[in-house]
C-alpha positions as CSV (number, residue, x, y, z in Angstrom):
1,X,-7.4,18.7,26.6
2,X,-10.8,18.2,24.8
3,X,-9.9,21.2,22.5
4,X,-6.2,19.6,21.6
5,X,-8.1,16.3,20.5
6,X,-10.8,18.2,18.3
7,X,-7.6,20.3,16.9
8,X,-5.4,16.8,16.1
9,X,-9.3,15.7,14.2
10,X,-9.8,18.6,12.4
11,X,-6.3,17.8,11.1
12,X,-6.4,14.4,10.8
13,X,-10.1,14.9,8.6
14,X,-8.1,17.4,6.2
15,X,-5.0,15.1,6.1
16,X,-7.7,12.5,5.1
17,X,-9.1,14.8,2.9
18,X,-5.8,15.9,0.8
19,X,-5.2,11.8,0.6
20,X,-8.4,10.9,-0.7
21,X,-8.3,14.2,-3.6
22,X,-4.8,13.3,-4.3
23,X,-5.6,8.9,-4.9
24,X,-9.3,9.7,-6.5
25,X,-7.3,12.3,-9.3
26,X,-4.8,9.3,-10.3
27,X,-7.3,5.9,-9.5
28,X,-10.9,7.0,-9.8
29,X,-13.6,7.6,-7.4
30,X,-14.7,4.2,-7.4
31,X,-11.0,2.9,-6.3
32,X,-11.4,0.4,-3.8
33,X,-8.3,2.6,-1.8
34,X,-10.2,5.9,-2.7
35,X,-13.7,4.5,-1.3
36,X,-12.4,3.0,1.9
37,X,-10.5,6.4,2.5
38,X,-14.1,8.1,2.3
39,X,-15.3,6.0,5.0
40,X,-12.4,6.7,7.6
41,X,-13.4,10.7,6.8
42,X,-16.8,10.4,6.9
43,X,-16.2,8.5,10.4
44,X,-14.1,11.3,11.9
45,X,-16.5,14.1,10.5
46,X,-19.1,12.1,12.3
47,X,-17.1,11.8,15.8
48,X,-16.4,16.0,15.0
49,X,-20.3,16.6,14.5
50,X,-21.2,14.5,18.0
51,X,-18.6,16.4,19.8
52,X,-19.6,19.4,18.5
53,X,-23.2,19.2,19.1
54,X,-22.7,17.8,22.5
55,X,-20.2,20.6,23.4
56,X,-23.3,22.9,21.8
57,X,-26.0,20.8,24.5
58,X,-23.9,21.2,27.3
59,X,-23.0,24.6,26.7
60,X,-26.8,25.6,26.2
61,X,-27.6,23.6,29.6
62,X,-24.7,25.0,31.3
63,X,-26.6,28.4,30.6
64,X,-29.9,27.9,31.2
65,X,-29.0,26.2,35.1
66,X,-26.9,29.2,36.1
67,X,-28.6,31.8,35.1
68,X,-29.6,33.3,38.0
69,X,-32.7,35.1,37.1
70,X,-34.5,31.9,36.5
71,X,-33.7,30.6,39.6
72,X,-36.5,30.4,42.2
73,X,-35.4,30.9,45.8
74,X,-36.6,28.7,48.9
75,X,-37.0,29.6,52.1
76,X,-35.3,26.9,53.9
77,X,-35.5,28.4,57.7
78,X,-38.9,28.8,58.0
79,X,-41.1,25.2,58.9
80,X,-44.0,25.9,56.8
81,X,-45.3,21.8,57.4
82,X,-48.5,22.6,58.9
């Protein structure tokens, strides 16, 4: 599910992308239309970037909590409260 909704981004940011080339070619960079354009992409490309480092975080945590040769083993029959 999580993959499907960074696929639909990553098209939505080119959509977005192919829009803004397209108005900026015929109005100008500094097009009100063109400039507001630029801040919906530059809002997704943010929301990819967060989801991708997080995804990278968890992923890195993930590794480092079940790898087994850094876990450390307790005895937990033995009543060593002396």
């Amino acid at each position: 599910m999580i993959l499907r909704n960074v696929l639909a981004l990553r098209e939505s940011i080119e959509e977005y992308r192919q829009s803004m080339s397209e108005l900026a070619k015929k109005k100008g960079i500094s097009d009100p239309h063109v400039i507001k354009i630029s801040q919906q992409l530059d809002g997704k490309i943010t929301i990819l970037q967060r989801i991708i480092n997080d995804t990278q975080s968890l992923s890195k945590a993930k590794s480092f909590y079940h790898d087994e040769s850094k876990l450390e083993y307790v005895n937990t029959t033995s009543n060593s409260l002396t």
